[in-house]
C-alpha positions as CSV (number, residue, x, y, z in Angstrom):
1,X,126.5,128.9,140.7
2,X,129.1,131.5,141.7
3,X,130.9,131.5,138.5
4,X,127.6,131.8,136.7
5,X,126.4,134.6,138.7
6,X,129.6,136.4,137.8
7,X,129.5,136.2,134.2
8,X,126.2,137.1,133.9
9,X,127.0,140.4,136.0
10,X,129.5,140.9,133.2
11,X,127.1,140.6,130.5
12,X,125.0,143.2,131.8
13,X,127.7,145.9,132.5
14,X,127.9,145.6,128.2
15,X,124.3,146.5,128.5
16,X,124.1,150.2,127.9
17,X,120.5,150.7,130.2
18,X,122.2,149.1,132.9
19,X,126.2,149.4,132.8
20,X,125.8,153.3,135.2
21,X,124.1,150.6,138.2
22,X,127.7,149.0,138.3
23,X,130.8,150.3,140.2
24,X,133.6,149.8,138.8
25,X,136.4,151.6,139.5
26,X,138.0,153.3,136.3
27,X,141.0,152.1,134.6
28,X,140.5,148.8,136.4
29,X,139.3,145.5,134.7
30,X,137.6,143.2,137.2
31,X,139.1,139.2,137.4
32,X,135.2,138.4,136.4
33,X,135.2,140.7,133.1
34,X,138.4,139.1,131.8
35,X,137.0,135.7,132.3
36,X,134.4,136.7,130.6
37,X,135.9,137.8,127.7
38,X,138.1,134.9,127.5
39,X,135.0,132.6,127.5
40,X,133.3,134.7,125.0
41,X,136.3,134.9,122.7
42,X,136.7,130.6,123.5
43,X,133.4,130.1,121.8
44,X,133.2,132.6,118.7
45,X,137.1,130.7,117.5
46,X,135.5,127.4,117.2
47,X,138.7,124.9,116.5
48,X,139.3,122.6,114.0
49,X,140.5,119.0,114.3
50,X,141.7,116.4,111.9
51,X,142.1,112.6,112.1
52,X,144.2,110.5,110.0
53,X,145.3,107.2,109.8
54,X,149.5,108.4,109.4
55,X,148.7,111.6,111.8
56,X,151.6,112.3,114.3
57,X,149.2,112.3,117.2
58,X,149.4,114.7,118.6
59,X,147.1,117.0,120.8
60,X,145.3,119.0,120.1
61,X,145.4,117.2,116.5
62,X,144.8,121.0,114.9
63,X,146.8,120.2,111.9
64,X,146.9,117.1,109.2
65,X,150.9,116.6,110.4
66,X,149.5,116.9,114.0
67,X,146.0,114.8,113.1
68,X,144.9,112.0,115.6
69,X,144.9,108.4,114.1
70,X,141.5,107.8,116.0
71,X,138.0,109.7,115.6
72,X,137.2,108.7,119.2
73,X,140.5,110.6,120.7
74,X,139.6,113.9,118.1
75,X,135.7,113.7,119.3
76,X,137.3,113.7,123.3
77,X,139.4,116.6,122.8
78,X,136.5,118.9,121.0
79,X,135.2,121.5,122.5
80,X,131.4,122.6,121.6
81,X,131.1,124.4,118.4
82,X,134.2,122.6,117.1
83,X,134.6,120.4,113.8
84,X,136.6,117.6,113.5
85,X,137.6,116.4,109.8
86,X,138.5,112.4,109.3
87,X,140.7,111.9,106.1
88,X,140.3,109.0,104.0
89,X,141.0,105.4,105.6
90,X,139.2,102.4,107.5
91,X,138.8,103.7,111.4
92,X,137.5,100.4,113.2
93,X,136.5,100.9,116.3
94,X,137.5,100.1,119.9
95,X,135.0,101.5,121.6
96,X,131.6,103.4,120.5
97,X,132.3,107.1,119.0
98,X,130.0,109.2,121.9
99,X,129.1,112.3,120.8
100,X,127.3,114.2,123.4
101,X,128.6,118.0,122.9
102,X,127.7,120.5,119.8
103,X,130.1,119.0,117.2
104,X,130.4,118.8,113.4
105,X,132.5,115.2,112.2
106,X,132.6,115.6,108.7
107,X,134.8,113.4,106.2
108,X,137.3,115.4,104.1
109,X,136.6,112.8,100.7
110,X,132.8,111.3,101.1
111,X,131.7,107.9,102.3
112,X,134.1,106.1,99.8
113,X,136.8,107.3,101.0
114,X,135.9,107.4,104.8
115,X,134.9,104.4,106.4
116,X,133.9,104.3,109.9
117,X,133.6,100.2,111.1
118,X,132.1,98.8,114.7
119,X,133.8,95.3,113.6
120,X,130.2,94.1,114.4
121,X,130.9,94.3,118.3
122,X,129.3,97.8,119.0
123,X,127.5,100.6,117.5
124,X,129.6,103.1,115.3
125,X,128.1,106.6,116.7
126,X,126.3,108.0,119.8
127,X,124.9,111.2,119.5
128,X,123.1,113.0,122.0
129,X,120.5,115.8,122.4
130,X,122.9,118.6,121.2
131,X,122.0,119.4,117.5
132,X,125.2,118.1,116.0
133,X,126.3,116.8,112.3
134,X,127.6,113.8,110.6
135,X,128.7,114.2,106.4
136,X,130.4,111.7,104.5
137,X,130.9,108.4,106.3
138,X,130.2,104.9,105.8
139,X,129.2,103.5,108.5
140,X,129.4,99.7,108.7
141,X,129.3,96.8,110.8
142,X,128.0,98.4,113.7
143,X,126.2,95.7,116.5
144,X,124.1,97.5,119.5
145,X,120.6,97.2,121.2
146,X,119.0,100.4,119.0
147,X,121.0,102.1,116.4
148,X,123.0,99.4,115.0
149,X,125.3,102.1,113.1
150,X,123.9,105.3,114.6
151,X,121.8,106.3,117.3
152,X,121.0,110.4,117.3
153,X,118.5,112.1,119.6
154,X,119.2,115.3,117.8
155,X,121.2,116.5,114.9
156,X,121.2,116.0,111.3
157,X,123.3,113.0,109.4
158,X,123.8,113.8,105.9
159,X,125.5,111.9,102.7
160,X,126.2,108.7,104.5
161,X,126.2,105.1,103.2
162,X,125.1,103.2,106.4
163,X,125.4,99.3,105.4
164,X,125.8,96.0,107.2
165,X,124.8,97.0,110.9
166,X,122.6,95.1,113.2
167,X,120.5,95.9,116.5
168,X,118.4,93.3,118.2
169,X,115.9,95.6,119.2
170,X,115.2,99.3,116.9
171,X,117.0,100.7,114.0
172,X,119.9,98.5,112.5
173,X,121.3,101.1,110.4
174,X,119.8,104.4,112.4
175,X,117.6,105.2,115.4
176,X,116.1,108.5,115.6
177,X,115.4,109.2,119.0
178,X,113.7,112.8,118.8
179,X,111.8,115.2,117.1
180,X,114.6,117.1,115.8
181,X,116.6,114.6,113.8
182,X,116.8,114.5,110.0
183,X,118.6,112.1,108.1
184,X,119.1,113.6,104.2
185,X,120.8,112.2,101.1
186,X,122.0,109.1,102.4
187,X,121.9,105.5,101.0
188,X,120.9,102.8,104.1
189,X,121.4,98.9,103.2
190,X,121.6,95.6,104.0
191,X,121.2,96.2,107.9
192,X,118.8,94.5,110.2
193,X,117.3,95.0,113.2
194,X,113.6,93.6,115.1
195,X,112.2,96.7,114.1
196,X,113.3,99.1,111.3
197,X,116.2,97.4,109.7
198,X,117.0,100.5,107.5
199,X,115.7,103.4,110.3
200,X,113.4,103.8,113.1
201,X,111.7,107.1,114.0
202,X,110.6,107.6,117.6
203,X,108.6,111.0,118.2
204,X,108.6,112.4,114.7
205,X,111.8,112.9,113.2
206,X,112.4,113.4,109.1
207,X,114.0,111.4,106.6
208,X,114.5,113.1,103.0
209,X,116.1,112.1,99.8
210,X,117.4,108.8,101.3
211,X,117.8,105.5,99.4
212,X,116.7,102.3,101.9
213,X,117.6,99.5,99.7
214,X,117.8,95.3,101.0
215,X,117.0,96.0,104.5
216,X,115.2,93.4,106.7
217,X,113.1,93.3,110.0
218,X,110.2,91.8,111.7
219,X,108.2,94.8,111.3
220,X,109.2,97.4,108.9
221,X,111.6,96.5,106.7
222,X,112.9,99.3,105.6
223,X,111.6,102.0,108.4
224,X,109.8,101.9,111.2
225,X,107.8,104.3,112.9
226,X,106.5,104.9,116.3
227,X,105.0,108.2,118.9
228,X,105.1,108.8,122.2
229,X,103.6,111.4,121.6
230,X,100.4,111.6,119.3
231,X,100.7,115.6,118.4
232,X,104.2,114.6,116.5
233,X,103.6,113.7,112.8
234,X,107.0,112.2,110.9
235,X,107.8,112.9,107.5
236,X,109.4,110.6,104.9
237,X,109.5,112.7,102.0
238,X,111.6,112.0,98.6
239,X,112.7,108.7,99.2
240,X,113.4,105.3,97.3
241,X,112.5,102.4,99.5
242,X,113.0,99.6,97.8
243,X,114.0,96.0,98.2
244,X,112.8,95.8,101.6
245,X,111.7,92.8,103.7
246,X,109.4,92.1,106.9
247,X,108.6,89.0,108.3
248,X,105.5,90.2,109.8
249,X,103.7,93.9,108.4
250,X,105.2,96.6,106.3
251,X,108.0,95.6,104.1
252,X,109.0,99.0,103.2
253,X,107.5,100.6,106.2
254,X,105.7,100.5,109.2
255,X,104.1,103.5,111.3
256,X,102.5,102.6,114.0
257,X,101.0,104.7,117.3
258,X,101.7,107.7,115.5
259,X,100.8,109.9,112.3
260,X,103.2,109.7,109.9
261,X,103.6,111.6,106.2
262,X,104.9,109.7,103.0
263,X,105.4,111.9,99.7
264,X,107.1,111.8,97.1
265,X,108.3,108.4,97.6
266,X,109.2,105.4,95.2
267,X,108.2,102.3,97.0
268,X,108.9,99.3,94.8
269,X,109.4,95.7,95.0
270,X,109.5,95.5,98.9
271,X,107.6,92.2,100.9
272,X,106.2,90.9,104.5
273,X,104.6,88.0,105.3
274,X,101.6,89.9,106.4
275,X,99.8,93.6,106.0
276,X,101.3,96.1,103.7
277,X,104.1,95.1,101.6
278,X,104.8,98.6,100.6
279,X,103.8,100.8,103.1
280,X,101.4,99.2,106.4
281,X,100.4,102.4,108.7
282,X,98.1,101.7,111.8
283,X,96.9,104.6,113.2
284,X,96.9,107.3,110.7
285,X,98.6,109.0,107.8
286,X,98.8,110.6,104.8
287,X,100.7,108.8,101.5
288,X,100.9,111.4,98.7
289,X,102.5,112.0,95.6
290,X,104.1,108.5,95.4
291,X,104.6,105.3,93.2
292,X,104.0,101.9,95.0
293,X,105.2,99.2,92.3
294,X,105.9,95.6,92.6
295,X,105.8,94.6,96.2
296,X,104.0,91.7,98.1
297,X,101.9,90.6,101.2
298,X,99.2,88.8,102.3
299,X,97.0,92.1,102.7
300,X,97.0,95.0,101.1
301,X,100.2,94.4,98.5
302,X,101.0,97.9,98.1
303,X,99.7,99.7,100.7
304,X,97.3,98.9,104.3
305,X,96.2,101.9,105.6
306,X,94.2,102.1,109.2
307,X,92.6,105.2,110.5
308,X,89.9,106.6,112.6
309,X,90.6,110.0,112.1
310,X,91.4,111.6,108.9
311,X,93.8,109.0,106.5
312,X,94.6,109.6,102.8
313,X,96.1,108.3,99.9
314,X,96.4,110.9,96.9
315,X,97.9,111.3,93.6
316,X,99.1,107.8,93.9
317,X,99.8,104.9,91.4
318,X,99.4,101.7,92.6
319,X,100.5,98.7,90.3
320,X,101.9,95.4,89.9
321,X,101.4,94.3,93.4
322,X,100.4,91.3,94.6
323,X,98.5,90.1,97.9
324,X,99.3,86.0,98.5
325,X,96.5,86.0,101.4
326,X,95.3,82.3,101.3
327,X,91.2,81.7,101.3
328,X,89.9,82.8,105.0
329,X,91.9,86.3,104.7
330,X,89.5,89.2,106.1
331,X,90.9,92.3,104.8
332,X,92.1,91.7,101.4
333,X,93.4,93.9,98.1
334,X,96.1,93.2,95.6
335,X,96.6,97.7,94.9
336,X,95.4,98.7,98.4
337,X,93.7,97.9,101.5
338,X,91.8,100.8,103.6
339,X,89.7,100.5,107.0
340,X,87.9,103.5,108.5
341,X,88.1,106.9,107.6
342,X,90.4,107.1,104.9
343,X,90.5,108.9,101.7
344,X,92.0,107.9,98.2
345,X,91.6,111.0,95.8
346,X,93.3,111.0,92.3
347,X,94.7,107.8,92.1
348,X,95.1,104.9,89.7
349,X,94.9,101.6,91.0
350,X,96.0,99.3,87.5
351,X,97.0,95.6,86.8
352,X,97.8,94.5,90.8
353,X,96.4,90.6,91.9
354,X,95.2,88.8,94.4
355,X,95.0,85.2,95.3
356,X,91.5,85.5,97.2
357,X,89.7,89.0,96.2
358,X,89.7,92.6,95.5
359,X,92.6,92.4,93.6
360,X,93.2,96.4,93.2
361,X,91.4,98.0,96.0
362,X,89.8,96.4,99.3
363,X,88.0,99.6,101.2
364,X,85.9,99.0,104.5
365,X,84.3,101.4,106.8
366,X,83.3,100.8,110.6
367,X,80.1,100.8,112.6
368,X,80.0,103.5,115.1
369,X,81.8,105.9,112.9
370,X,80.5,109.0,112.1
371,X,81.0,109.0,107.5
372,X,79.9,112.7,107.4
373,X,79.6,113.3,103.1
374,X,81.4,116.4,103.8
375,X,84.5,114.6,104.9
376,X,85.4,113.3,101.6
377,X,87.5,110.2,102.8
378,X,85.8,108.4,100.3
379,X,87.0,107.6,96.4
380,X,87.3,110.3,94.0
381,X,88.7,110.6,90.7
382,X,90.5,107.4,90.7
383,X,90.8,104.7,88.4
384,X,90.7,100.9,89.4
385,X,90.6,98.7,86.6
386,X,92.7,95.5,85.3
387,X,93.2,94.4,88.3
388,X,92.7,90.5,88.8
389,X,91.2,87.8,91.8
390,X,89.7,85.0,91.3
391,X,86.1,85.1,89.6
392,X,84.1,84.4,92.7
393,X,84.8,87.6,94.2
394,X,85.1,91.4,92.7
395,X,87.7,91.9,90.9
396,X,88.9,95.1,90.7
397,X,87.2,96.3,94.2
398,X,85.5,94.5,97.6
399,X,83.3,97.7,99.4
400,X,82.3,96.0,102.9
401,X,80.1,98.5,103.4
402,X,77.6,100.0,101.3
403,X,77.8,103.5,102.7
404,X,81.2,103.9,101.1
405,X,80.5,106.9,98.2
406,X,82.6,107.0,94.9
407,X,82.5,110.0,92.5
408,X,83.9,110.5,89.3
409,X,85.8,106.9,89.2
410,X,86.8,104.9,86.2
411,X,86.1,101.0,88.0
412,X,85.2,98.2,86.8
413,X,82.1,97.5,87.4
414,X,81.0,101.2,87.8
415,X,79.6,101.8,91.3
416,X,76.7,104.4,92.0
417,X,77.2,107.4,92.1
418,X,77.8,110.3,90.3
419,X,80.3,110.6,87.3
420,X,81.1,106.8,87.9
421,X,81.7,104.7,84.5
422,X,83.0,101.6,83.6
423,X,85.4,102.2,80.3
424,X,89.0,101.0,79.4
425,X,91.2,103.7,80.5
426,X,94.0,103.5,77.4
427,X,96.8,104.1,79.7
428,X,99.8,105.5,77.8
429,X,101.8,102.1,77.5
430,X,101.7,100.0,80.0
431,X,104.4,97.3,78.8
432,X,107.0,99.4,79.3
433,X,105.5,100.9,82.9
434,X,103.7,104.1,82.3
435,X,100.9,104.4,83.6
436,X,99.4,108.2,82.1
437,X,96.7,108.7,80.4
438,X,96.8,108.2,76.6
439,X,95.4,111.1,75.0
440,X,92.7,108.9,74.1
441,X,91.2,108.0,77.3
442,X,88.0,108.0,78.6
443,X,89.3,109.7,81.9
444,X,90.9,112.7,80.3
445,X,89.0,115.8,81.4
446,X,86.0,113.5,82.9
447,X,86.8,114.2,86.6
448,X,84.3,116.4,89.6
449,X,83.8,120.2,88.2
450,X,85.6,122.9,89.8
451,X,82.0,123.6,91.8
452,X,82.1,120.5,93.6
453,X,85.8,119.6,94.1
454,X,87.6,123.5,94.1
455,X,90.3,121.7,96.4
456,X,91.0,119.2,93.1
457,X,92.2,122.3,91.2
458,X,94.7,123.7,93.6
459,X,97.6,121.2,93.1
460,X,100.0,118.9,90.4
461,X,99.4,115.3,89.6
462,X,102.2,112.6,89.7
463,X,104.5,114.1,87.6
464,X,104.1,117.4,88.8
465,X,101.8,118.4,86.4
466,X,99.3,121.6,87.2
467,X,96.1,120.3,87.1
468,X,93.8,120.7,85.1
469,X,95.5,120.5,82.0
470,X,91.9,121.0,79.7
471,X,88.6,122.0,80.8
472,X,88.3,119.7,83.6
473,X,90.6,117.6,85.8
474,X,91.8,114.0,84.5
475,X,90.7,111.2,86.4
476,X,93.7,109.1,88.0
477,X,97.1,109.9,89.2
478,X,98.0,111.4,85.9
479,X,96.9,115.1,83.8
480,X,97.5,113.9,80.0
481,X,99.7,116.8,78.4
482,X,98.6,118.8,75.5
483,X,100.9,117.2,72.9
484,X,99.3,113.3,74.2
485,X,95.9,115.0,73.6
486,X,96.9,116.3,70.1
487,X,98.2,112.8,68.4
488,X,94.9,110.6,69.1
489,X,93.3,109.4,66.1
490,X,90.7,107.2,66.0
491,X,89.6,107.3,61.9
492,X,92.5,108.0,59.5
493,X,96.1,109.3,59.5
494,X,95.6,110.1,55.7
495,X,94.7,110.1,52.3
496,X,96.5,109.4,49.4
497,X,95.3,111.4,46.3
498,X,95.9,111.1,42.5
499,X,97.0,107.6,42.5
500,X,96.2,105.2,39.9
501,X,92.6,103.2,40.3
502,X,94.1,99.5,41.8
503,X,96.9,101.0,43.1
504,X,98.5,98.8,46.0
505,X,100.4,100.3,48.6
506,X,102.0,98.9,52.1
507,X,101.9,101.0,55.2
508,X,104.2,100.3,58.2
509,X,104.4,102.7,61.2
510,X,107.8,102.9,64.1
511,X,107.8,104.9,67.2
512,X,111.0,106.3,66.7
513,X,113.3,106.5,63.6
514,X,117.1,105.9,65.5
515,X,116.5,102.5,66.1
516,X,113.2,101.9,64.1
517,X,111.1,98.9,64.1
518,X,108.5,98.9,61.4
519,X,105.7,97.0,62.1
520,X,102.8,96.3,59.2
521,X,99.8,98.2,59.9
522,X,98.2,97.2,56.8
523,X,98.1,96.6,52.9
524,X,95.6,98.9,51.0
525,X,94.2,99.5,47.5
526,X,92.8,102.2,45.6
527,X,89.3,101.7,44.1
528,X,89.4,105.4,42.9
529,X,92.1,108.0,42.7
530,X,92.5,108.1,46.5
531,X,93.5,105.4,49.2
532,X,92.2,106.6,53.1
533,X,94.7,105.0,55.6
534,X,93.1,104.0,59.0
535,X,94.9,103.8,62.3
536,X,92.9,103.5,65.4
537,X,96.3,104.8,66.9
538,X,94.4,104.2,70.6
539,X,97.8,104.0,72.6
540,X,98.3,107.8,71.4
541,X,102.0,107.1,70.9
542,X,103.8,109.3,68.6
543,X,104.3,107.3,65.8
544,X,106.4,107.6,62.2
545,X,104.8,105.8,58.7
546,X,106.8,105.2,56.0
547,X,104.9,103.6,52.3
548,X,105.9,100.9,50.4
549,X,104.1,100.5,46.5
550,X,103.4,97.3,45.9
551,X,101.5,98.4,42.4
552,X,101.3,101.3,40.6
């Protein structure tokens, strides 16, 4: 306390309102001042320290000749504000790197080159509440009770692999402990852990721009989420999580006790044995902005969203999923299934399945909740259609309450309510996965006017896309461009004139002329001096036509 007092007495005597109450005797610098100054000067010359496997080893390590051949020896030495630099090699570890001072471990050549390894007997990195940063390591093989290759309570990790690490209870790769942790631009793999085998978030925390790839658990495959404090909301924003596998809910991920955000995600091909095989959130969130392809479960395929409050699900597509739930299943829904007071706004809902029922969307409200219509967490402007369950129950959607209100909604059957309707939507070209609108569609510019939903006008669709792009919004996750609007046809691409009367001519049509493929649209003859050419064209695919005379 002593020492402390001092130096603060020597930071005010700099103080230029308080240096005449100090006596000091002129042309005399005070032992206190000096120290001081020397403390001052120790932290604005941060050091540098480098690691190398061939390094000399020798303290400080503040040269590559000098460089220590471990990271945990470097990391001892620093002093806060330092940076230590690890050159390329294998550093397998003896004992668990502990970072628990203001430090920045960066590799000199990126996570190929710089490979930090726990030999699968402890975790690879510690770090504590100082906001520290980790660039360009691998980090593998890492074995501990949370944070199988990292645990960080505060800090940032940053262009990391993090791949083949393992903790029995949270976070085999990484466990965020903390509000103010963010993991960007890494790729997390193959780890596994009871919950979050790719990441667990505890009290917020953000995760951007990361790849979570073949990562299992019991709950959350990928990541898993969790609050101890409800006022924190995590965000999971501009990430592919894909590949991922539960045994119990939320094969990509799991939020639960907590609000969590998802946008701008690609959640594809992940699966649990039970709720959510993309995304499963329990007690609130928001999922924007993102593609949820492919994955699995025995409720709610693609996403299970729960939530008293205020959930939603916007500017989402929803396809190819499938929910296995076996006959007896309560909540069901091949696309999506929603309980409470949740929200889906602009979103299409196409070609998902069910073994039981609602094989796109399965939405059911409460008793005792209060479904004030100015809420809007109903369904708006979305599209649910071609979506398969067995005949004996909907579908395409299962309402288990008839208080749920639907507006401006392409579904098959069309529910009540006001700009509902029941019509093919003519995606773009589903075969090949995309999911627009063809310029033909029944959806383009049929969604709310700008009187009823202003707040539908104010942001992008899917792609990014300003909506509206015409008079009116597009229903679903999609705003068809002008050029898609431009090529439909539905009567004829042409007309021959001044040809001979019988005149027989074939058409063929390709949708690109590098690697064409002409397909017959049809063989035509002249009864006059003209032949009209029809071609429904409904796809609105740009297409190319070439003729072939069969008679003059």
């Amino acid at each position: 306390k002593g020492f402390l007092a001092i130096v603060a007495k020597a930071r005010l005597s700099q103080n230029p309102d308080v240096s005449h109450k100090m006596k000091i005797k002129p042309h005399t610098t005070p032992y206190f001042a000096v120290l001081a100054v020397t403390m001052a000067a120790r932290l604005s010359m941060a050091a540098t320290l480098y690691v190398a496997t061939n390094g000399a080893h020798v303290s400080p390590f503040s040269s590559w000749p000098n460089a220590a051949t471990s990271i945990n020896a470097a990391v001892s030495t620093a002093q806060s504000n330092d940076t230590v630099i690890v050159s390329n090699g294998t550093y397998k570890l003896n004992a668990t790197v502990q970072i628990y001072k203001l430090l920045k471990l960066i590799s000199a050549n990126g996570p190929s080159n710089t490979i930090i390894d726990g030999q699968n007997q402890r975790g690879c990195l510690d770090v504590g509440v100082y906001p520290s940063t980790i660039s360009g390591f691998t980090i593998r093989r890492g074995n501990s009770y949370v944070g199988g290759g990292i645990e960080i309570e505060r800090g940032t990790i940053t262009n990391c692999v993090v791949t083949g690490n393992t903790a029995t209870y949270l976070g085999g790769g990484i466990s965020m402990l903390g509000d103010r942790v963010t993991i960007r631009n890494c790729v997390v793999n193959s780890n596994n852990a009871n919950g979050g085998g790719g990441i667990s978030i505890e009290d917020a925390g953000t995760v951007l721009d990361c790849d979570l790839t073949g990562n299992t658990a019991m709950n959350g495959g990928g990541i898993f989420v969790s609050n101890r404090f409800s006022e924190l909301i995590g965000t999971i924003a501009n990430c592919n999580i894909c590949s991922n596998n539960s045994s119990s809910k939320g094969g990509g991920v799991f939020a639960v006790n907590c609000r969590i955000n998802i946008q701008d995600c690609v959640v594809i091909s992940n699966r649990t044995s039970g709720k959510g095989g993309g995304v499963c959130i329990q007690d609130g969130g928001t999922i924007l902005n993102c593609i949820v392809m492919g994955n699995t479960a025995d409720n709610g395929a693609g996403i299970y969203l729960y939530d008293l409050n205020s959930g939603l699900i916007r500017n989402c597509l929803m396809a190819e999923n499938q929910a296995t739930n076996s006959p007896g299943s309560y909540q069901v829904g091949g696309g999506a299934s929603v309980i409470g007071i949740v929200g889906v706004e602009n979103c299409t809902i196409y070609n998902n399945s069910s073994k039981w029922a609602a094989g796109g969307l399965y939405f059911e409200t409460l008793a005792g909740i209060d479904y004030s219509p100015t809420t809007r967490y109903t369904v708006v402007n979305t599209i649910c259609y071609s979506n398969y369950a067995p005949s004996e129950w909907s579908t395409n959607c299962e309402i288990d309450r008839t208080d749920t209100t639907f507006a401006y909604c392409d579904i098959s059957p069309a529910p009540a309510g006001i700009g509902n309707f029941d019509a093919d939507p003519l995606l773009a070209n589903v075969p090949v996965g995309d999911y627009s609108l063809g310029g033909c569609s029944p959806c383009v510019d049929a969604g709310p006017p700008y009187a009823n939903y202003p707040w539908l006008y104010s942001g992008h669709d899917l792609s990014g896309t300003t909506r509206a792009s015409g008079d009116s919004v597009d229903i679903g996750a999609y705003e068809t461009s002008i050029a898609a609007r431009d090529i439909c046809n539905t009567g004829t691409i042409g007309t021959l004139w001044g040809v001979p009367v019988g005149a027989i001519v074939k058409l063929s049509s390709s949708t690109n002329l590098i690697n064409p493929t002409w397909l017959d649209v049809g063989i035509f003859t002249s009864a006059t001096h003209t032949i009209s050419i029809p071609d429904a064209n409904t796809e609105a695919i740009h297409k190319f036509y070439k003729l072939h005379w069969l008679r003059e």
